[in-house]
N, C-alpha and C positions, 0 to 999 in steps of 0.2 A: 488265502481264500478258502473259505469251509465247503465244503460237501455239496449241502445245499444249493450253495452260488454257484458251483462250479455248475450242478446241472440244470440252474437256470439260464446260464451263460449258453452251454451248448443246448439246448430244447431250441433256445430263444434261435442260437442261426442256424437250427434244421429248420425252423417255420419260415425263417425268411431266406431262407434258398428256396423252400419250397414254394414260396410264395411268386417269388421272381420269374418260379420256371413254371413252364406249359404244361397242364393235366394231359396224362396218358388219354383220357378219356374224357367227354364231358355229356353231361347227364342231359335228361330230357328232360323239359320243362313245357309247363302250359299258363295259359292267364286267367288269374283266378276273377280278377274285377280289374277296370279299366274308366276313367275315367277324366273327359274332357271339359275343365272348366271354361268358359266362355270368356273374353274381355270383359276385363272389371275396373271401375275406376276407381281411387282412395282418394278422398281430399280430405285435408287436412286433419289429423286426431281420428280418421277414420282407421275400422279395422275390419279382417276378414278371417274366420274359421276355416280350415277345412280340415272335414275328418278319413282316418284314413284306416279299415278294419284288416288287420292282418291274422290270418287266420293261423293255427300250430305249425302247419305243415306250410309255410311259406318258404320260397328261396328268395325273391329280394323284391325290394319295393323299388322302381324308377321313378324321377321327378326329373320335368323338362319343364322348365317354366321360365316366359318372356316376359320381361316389361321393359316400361322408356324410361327405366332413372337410368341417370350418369352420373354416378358417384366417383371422386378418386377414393380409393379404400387408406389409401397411407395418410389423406388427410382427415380421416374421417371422426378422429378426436376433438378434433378442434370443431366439429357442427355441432350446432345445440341439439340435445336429445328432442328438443320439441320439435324439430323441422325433420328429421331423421327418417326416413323408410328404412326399415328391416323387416328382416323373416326370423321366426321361431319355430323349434320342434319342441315337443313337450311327449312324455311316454301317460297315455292313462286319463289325462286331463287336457284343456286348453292350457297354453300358456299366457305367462303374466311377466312380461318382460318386468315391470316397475317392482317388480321382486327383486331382480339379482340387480347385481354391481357388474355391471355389463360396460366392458373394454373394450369391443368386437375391434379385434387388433386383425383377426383372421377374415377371408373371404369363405361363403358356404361350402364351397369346394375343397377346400383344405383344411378346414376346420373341422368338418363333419366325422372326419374318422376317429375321432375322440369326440363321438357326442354321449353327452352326459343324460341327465334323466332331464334334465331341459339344457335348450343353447342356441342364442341367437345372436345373427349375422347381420352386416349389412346389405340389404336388398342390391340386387347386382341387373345389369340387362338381359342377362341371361342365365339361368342355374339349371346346371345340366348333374344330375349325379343319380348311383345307384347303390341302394342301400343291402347289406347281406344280412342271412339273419346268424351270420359271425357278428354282428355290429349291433344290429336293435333285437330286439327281444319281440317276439308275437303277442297280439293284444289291438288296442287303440293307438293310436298314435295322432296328434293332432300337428294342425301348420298352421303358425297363427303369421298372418302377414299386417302391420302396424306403419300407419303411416305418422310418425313422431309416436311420444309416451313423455312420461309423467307425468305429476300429481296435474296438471291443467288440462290432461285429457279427457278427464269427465266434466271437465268445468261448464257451464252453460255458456256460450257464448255470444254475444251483439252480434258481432260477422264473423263468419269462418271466411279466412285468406291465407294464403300462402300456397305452395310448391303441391299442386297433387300429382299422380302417377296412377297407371293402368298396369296390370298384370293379366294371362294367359296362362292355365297351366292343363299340364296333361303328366297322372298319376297312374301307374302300369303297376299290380300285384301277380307277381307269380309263383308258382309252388310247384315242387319237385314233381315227376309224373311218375315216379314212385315214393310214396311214402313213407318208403324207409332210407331215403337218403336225403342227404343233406349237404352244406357247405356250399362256397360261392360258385361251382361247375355241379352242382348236386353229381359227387362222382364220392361223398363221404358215407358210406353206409352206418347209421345208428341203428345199435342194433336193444329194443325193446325189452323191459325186465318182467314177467310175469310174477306176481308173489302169489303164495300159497304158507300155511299153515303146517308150521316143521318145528323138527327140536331145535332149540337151542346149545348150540357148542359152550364149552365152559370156559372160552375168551371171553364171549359177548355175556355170559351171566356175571364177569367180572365188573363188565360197565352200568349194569343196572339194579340200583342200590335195593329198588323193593322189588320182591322174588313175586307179587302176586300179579304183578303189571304182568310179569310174562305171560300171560295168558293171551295178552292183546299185542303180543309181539309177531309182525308178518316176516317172512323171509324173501326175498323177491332174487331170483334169478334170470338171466338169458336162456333161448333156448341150447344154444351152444354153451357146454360145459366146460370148454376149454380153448382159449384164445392163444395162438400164435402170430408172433410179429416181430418183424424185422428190428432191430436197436433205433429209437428215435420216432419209431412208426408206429402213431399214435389208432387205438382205438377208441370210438365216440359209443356210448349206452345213454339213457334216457328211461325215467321212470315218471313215473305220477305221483302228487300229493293231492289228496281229494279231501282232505279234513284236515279239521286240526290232530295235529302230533308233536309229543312229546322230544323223538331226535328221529334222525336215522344214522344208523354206522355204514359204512364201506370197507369191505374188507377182502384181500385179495390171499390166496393160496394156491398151494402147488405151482410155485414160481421154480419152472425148469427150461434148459433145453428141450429144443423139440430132438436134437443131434449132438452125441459128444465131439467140441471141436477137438479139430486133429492138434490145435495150437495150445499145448498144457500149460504156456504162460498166459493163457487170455481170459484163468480165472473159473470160478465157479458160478452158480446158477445164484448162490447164496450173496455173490456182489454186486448185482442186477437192479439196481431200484425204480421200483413203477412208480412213476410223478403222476400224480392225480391231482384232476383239476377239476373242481363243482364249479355249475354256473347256475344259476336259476334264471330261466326262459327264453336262454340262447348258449348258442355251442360256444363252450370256452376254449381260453390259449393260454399261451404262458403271457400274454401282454395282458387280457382282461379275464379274472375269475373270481369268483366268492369265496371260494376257500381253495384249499390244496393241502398234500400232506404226501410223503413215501409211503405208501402201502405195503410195502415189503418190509416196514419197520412197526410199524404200529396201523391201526384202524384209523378210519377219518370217522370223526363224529361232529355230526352238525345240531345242536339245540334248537327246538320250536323252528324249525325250517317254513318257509312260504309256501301257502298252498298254489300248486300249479305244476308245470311240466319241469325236471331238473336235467341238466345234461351233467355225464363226465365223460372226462376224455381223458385215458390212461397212456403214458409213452412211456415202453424199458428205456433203460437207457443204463450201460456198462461201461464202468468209467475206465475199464481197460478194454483196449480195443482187440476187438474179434476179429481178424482176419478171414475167415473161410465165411464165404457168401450164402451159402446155405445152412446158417446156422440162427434160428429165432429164437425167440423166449414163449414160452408159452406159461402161462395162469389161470388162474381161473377167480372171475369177481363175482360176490353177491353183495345185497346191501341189505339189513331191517331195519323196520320201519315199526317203531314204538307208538304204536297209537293209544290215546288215551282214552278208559270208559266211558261211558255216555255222561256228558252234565261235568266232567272233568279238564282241567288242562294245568299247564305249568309247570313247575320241575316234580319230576315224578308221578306227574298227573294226582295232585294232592288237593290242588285249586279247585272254587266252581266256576264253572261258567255256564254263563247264560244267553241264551239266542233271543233276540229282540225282533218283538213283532212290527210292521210295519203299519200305521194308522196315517192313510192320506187326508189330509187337509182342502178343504173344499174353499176354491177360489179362484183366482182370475188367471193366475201364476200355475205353471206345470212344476210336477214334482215335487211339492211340498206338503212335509208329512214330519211326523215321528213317530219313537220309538220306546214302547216298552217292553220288559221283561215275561216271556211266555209263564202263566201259571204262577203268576206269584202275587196275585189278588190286587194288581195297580190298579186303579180304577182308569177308566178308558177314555173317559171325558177331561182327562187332564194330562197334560204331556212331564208332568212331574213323577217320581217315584224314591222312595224311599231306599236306600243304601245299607241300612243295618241288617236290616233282615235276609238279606245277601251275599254278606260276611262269611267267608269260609269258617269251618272248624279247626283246623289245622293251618301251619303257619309253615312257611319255607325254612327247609332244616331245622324245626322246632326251636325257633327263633323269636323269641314275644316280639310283638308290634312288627312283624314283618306277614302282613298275610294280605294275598294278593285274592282278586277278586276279576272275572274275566267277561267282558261283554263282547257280541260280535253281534255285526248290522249289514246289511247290504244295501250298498246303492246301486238301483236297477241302471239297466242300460238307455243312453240318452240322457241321464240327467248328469253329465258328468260336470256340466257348467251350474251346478249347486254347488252349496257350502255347506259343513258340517257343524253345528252350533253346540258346544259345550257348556252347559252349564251346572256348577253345584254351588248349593248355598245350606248354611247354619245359622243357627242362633251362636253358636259358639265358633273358636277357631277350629278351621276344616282341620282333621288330622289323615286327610286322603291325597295322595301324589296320584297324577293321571299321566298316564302314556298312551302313546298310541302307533298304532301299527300298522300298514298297510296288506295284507294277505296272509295276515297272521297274528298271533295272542302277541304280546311286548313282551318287554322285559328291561332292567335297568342296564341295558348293552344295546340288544336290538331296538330299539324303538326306532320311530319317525318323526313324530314329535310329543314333548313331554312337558310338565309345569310341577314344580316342588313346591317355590315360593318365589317371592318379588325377584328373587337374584339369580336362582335355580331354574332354567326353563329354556326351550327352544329357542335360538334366535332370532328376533323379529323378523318379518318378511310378509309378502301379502299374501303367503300360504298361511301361515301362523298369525293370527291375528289378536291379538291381548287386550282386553279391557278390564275392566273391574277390578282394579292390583289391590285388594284388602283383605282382611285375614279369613273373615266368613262366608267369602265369595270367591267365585273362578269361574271366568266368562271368557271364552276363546272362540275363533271359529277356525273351520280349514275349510279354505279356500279352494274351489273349482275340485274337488272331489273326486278322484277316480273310480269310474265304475269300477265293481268288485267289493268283495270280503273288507271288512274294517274292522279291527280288533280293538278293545280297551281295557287296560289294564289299573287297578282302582290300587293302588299298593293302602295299605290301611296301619299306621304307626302308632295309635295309641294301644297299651299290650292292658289298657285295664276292660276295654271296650265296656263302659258304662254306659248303655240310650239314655241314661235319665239326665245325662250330660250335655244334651245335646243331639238332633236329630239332625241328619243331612241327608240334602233332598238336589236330588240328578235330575236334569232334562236333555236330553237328549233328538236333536231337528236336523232334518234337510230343510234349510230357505235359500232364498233365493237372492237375499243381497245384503252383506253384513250390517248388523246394526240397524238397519229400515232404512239406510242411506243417513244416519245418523241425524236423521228430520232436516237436512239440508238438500235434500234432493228426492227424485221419484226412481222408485225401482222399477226397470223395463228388463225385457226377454228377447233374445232376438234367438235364430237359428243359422247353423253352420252352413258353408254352400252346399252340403248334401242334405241338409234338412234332416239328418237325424238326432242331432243333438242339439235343445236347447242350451242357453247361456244366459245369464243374469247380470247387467249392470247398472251400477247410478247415473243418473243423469241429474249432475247436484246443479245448486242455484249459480247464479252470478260471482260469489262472492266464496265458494267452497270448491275441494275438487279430492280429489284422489279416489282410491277403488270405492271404498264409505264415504264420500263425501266431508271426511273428518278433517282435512286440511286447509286453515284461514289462506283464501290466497289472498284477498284484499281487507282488508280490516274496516270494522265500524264507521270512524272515521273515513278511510278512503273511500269507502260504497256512499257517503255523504257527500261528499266531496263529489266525486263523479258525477252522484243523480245533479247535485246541484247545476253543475256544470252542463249536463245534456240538455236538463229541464228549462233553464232560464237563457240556457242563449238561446233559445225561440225569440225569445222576445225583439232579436233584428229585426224580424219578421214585421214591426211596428212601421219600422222606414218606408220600406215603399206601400203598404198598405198608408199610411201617411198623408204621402206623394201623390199616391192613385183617387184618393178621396178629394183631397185637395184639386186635382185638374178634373174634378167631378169625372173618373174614370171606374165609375160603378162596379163593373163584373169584376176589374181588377184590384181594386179595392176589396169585395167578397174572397177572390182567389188565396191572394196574400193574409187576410187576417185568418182562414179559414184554413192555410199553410200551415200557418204557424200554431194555433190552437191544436191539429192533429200531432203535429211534431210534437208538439211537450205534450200530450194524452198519449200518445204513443211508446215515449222515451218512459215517462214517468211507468206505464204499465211495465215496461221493457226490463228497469232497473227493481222493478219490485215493490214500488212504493202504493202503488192504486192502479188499477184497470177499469176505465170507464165501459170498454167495449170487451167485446170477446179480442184477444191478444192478433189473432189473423185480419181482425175489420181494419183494430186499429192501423195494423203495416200497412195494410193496403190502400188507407184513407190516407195515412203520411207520405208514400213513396209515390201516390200519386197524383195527390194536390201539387207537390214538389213538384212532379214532372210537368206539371200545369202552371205552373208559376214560372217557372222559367223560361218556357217555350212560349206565354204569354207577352212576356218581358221583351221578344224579340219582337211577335206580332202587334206589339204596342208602339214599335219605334216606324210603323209602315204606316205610312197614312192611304191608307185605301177606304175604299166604299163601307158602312158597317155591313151593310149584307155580305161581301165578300167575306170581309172578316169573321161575322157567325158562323160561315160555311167553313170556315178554314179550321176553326176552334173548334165546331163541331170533330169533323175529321181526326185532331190532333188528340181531342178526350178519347173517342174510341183508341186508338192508338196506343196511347199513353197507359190506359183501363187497360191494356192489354200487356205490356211492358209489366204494370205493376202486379198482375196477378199473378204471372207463370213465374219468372225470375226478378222478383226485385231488387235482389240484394248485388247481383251481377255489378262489377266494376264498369262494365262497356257502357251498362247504361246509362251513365253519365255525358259520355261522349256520342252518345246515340239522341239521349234529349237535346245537347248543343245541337247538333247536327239539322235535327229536324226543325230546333228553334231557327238556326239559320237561314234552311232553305225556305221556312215559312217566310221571314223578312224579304229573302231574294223573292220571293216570287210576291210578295205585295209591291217590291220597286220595279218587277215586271211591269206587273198592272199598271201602276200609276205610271211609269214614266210612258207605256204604251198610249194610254191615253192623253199625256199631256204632250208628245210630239204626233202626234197620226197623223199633224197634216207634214211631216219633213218627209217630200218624197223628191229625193235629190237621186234617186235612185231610177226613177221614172224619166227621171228629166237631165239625164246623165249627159257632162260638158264633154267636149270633146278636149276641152282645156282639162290638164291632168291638174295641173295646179290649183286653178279654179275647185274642183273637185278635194282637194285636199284641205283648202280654209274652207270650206263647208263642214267637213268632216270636223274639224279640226274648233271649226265657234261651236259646233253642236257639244262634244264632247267640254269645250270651257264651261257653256252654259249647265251640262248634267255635273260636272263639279263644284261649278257655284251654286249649284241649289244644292247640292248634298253638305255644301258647307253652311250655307245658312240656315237649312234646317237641321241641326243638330251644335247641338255647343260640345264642341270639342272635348275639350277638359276633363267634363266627366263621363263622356265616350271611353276616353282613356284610363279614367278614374275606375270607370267601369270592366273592362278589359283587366286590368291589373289583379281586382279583385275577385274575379271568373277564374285568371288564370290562378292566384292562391287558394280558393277552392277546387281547383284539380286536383294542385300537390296536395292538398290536405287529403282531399278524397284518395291517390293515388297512397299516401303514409300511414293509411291507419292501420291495425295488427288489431288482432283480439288483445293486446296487453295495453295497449294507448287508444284503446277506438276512444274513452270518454273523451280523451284531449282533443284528436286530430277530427273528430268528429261534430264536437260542439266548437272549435274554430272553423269546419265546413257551413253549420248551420250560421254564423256571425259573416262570414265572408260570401257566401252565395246570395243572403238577403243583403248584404252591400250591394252588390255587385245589381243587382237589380235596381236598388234607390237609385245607383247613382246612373245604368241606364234608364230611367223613368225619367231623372232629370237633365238626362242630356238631349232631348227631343226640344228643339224649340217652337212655338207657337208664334209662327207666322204666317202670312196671306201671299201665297207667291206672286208676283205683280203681274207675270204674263197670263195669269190665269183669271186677273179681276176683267169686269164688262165694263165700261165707262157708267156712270152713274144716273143716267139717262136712260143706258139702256139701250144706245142708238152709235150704230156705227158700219162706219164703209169701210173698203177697202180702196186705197188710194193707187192711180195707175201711174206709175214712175214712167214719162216719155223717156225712153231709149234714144231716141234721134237725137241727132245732135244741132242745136239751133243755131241759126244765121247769126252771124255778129252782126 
């Protein structure tokens, strides 16, 4: 085991004894922002933002948040991603789950403490956690909660079905109530570096190859000149980057005893190694840091470092052990800070670079705009600029064809749900590679993401977005954008740099949704639950789906296939319009043909083919002639008065107009139109049978004979079943029924991936189911209801007495 390992071995369980046990002390704390999100409900492919602003001096951010899924999480492999509820965290931006290769093996709770720059879980009934800012970093932080993903979630849909869920949540920020402490009991004092303008030591003139930069070299120290600390017992510093710069070093001296131990085996001050840990925008450990090095052996130096707040955190550590308790290390750290001249960056500060103006775009959409170059004669009416004339002089390490070129842009605050649009183009082959950086210049190490050529480049994701793969073009975008600094680095390899060769031409855009939705869809904007941050998405056609709209989900063919199938099984709708014309049954006649005409004007608008009406007349003309057809179909099998029956149909149109405005699409209401077609027949066999017994008052004339009383009861009840038998033909009563009830199941089976099937079998089986109740009504005269044909009649008095033989 070397050196090194050995004292990342023991750092590693001082932190986690320390961890395990109780702070001496714990820090005060207050609440910076607070925030209670109301009940919210996600159906299906739905999703919800929320943003979350952590300011530098935070201690930890709480999330307590309820909803009603019941997920098991150990099965949770096996659910389709499209039915799935999860949560996401994202640092800077929203998140876009359909980026990663997500296994969510882990529940939020346990996952969390290894969260990454995104990572997301399955949605749980309750998520209880607190985040330190040991763990995230201050800044934006977003929680995207998704009810399913993939590419079918921007897809347009016929009907949205399936599994939704409600969520609750309540986000608590608070921050140390001194500002100079830190850590998860704010009981860790950081203590601040001020810089000033000092000589340079002739270590640090060793690491800086040109002597004129020194000029622009800062020194920054604490106000304490000299730290002491126990072995293991770390101290945290903290400085600022406010620009770009070239590096900064770390470098530690007068590494002594604060006390000669009395123990002259325990070693010198000279065996003592300070482990230093960089983080950039949260306090490091030996488990997560950006760099590290021994201080006591060499200088840390960090290249082109991220503009923003850096912490380090130094721990002695003697790898022979000191016995006497009152014996520490003491040192003393500064760090410089190599900043680059003005209009300079790169190694050495040799590069140019150039600050790009912001030119907003006038239109319906927030935050879109571009960018050019300050003072370099672009013209302003065009989002294009020229590249050559941009060109550094000088080349890295006097290197032909390596000369780097530096652009920086900002994306304001709120537009984090933009995307960044890359583009260059030539007459000839680009000889330009781009990088890109987030909080700072690139480089062929640091970058974020980069494009050389077809083979050479970031790996795809819905951050990195690639089109145009040819030689004289490069068309990317990055996705959902974090507010802040953006860097681009132009590397330039041709070392003849001839213009007459060839001019290339940059554009550089904040839009709002990549590609235009790729003409398969409309781009909309919606806002986070705090309404500070807009976000941009497609909302693609029938037939397309993913973040651009770029992926076939149904092909030529199948979208042909489909319309065919929704469009033409209207044509059921012949039958009992047929039927109804035939028994000269007018209105219903109108109903049915006038059914079915909406239904295929409807479908057909629906699938893309033609819209006769505006798209909202048409639903509303379809779902509720349908609901009129059906509930007619019942009040046609009742032989009541017609006045009755216009009063009834009146009634049921209002109703039904009411049905189909607010929720048509609702599954109930199917079993709501049964329902009401129902009671409507019930209550016309009210009416009529009221009126063809009113004179049976067996009731009035109550026997004292029980039995007597019961064959009364008893002929009444045969006679109201022989006429419910004669007037209706059986057969296709049943006929009828059978195919009501396959229009359930069909209604109950459809999905947005089978609506055309189970959909256009609803529309063939529901207008059955109708013909064959239309035909199972029979037309006859019931006999106790005809007059003698005269016109003339008595009632005959049966003698009761019983006569003389």
């Amino acid at each position: 085991m070397s050196f090194f390992n050995f004292v990342l071995l023991f750092s590693c369980s001082f932190v986690l004894l320390s961890a395990n046990g109780e702070p001496s002390s714990k820090g005060e704390t207050f609440i910076v922002s607070s925030f209670s999100y109301p009940r919210t409900r996600l159906r299906p492919f739905d999703l919800r933002y929320i943003r979350v602003d952590l300011p530098s001096w935070f201690s930890s951010m709480s999330i307590a948040m309820n909803s009603d899924v019941d997920l098991d999480v150990s099965r949770i492999e096996s659910a389709p991603m499209s039915t799935l509820p999860i949560i996401c965290f994202r640092d800077g931006g929203p998140p876009l789950p359909d980026a990663l290769n997500l296994t969510l093996k882990d529940s939020a709770i346990s996952g969390i403490n290894g969260l990454d720059v995104e990572q997301c879980f399955p949605m749980q009934k309750n998520i209880t956690m607190k985040l330190t800012n040991n763990q995230i970093s201050p800044g934006v932080w977003f929680i995207g909660l998704f009810n399913g993903i993939g590419p079918t979630r921007t897809q347009s849909k016929m009907i949205i079905r399936g599994p939704a869920y409600s969520f609750a949540a309540n986000i608590t920020v608070e921050a140390c109530t001194n500002s100079m402490m830190m850590g998860d009991f704010c009981n860790s004092p950081v203590y601040p570096f001020s810089c000033t303008t000092s000589n340079v030591n002739s270590s640090l003139k060793a690491t800086t190859a040109n002597e004129p930069l020194l000029e622009n070299l800062m020194t920054c120290k604490s106000s304490l000149k000299t730290f002491c600390a126990d072995e293991s017992v770390s101290n945290v510093f903290s400085f600022d980057i406010i620009s770009v710069a070239d590096k900064f070093t770390i470098t530690a001296s007068d590494v002594k005893f604060n006390v000669t131990p009395s123990n002259k085996t325990s070693g010198a001050a000279g065996d003592v190694s300070l482990m230093c840990f960089v983080r950039h925008g949260s306090m490091p450990s030996v488990a997560s840091y950006d760099y590290s090095s021994d201080l006591s052996k060499f200088p840390l130096v960090i290249h082109s470092p991220l503009i923003g707040r850096w912490y380090i955190t130094i721990v002695p550590i003697n790898p022979i052990k000191i016995q006497d308790s009152n014996v520490s290390v003491c040192y003393s750290v500064e760090y410089h800070v190599l900043q680059c001249p003005l209009g300079k960056a790169g190694p050495n500060c040799k590069m140019d670079i150039y600050t790009l103006q912001t030119f907003v775009r006038r239109g319906p959409t927030p935050f879109e705009s571009y960018y050019l170059p300050v003072g370099t004669g672009a013209s302003y009416t065009s989002a294009n600029f020229p590249l050559e004339p941009l060109l550094s002089n000088s080349s890295y390490n006097d290197e032909p064809g390596n000369i780097w070129t530096y652009l920086l842009l900002d994306i304001p605050r709120g537009a984090a749900g933009g995307n960044i649009h890359v583009q260059l183009s030539s007459d000839v082959k680009i000889n330009y590679e781009v990088y890109v950086r987030f909080g700072g210049v690139p480089s062929l190490i640091s970058r974020d993401y980069y494009y050389v050529n077809k083979t050479m480049r970031s790996d795809t994701s819905m951050f990195f977005m690639l089109y145009d793969l040819s030689d004289d073009k490069i068309n990317f975008y990055i996705m959902y954008a974090r507010e802040g600094t953006w860097g681009f680095g132009l590397r330039y390899l041709n070392a003849s740099r001839n213009p007459s060769k060839g001019a290339t031409v940059m554009s550089l855009s904040l839009e709002r949704c990549p590609k235009r939705c790729s003409s398969h869809g409309d781009c909309k904007f919606s806002f986070d639950a705090s309404g500070l941050t807009s976000y941009s998405f497609c909302s693609c056609d029938r037939n397309h789906g993913g973040i651009d709209c770029s992926i076939e989900i149904v092909s030529h063919q199948g979208h042909v296939r489909q319309s065919f199938f929704l469009i033409v099984s209207n044509a059921a709708a012949i039958l009992p319009a047929y039927w109804a014309l035939r028994q000269k049954a007018l209105a219903e006649w109108v109903l049915f043909t006038s059914s079915g005409i909406a239904s295929g004007l409807y479908h057909a608008c629906d699938v893309g083919a033609w819209c006769a009406l505006n798209y909202n007349v048409l639903q509303f003309m379809d779902f509720w002639l349908s609901f009129m057809a059906v509930i007619s179909t019942f009040l046609y099998l009742a032989t009541i008065d017609e006045v009755l029956k216009r009063a009834i149909h009146t009634a049921v149109a209002i109703l039904t107009a009411l049905m189909a405005v607010t929720n048509a699409t609702r599954s109930s209401n199917v079993v709501l139109v049964i329902v009401i077609g129902a009671l409507g027949l019930l209550i016309g066999w009210v009416i009529e049978l009221s009126t063809k017994y009113r004179s049976l008052s067996f009731s009035v004339r109550f026997s004292l004979n029980f039995s007597h009383s019961l064959r009364v009861i008893k002929r009444w009840l045969c006679n109201l079943v022989g006429t419910l038998l004669r007037r209706y033909h059986w057969p296709f009563a049943l006929a009828g029924f059978s195919a009501l009830s396959m229009a359930i199941v069909s209604w109950t089976l459809e999905t947005s991936e089978n609506y055309w099937f189970w959909h256009s079998f609803w529309h063939i089986s529901i207008y059955t189911s109708s013909f064959f109740f239309l035909c199972s009504k029979a037309n006859i005269v019931d006999s106790e209801n005809q007059l003698p044909e005269n016109g003339n009649y008595e009632l005959t008095h049966q003698d009761s007495l019983p006569r003389a033989s």
